[in-house]
C-alpha positions, -999 to 999 in steps of 0.1 A, spaced: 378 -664 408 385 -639 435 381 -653 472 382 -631 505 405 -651 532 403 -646 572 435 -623 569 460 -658 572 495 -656 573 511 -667 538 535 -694 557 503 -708 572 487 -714 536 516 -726 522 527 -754 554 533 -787 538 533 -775 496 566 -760 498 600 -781 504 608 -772 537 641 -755 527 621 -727 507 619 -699 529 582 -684 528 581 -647 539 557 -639 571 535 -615 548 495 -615 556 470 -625 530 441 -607 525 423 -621 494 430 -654 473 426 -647 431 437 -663 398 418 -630 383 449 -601 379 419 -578 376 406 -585 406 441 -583 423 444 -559 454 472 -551 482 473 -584 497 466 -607 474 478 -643 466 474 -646 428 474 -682 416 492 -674 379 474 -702 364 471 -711 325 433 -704 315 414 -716 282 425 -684 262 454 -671 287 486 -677 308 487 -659 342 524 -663 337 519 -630 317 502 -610 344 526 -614 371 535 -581 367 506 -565 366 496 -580 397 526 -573 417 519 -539 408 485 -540 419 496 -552 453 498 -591 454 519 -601 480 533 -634 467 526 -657 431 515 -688 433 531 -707 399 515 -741 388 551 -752 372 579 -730 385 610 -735 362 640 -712 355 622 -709 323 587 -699 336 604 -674 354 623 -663 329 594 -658 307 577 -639 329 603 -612 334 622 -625 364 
């Protein structure tokens, strides 16, 4: 799933999901995806567990294709561990 946005500010998307002492860079996003694929510069990609696949393990392929910021369905010191953090 790969969705343009109307270029919106990450802090605006994330307002009321993050605890408010989690400081969420001013970074614009250009393009919503849970599809490392279909990442571009920009990009919020939603590192979601699929039928076959964990997006856990294409973090960094996204990062290097330009995403912006990762959004983790169950961040843990162990998720992030696992994905090379």
């Amino acid at each position: 799933m790969s969705q343009p946005t109307t270029n919106r500010q990450l802090q605006a998307l994330l307002r009321g999901l993050v605890p408010a002492d989690v400081v969420v860079p001013a970074v614009d996003v250009l393009a919503l995806t849970d599809d490392s694929r279909q990442v571009k510069a920009g990009s919020l990609f939603f590192a979601r567990s699929g039928a076959n696949v964990d997006g856990v393990r294409f973090i960094g392929q996204a990062l290097e294709q330009g995403a912006v910021a990762v959004i983790l369905p169950d961040f843990s010191l162990e998720t992030a561990t696992a994905a090379g953090f």
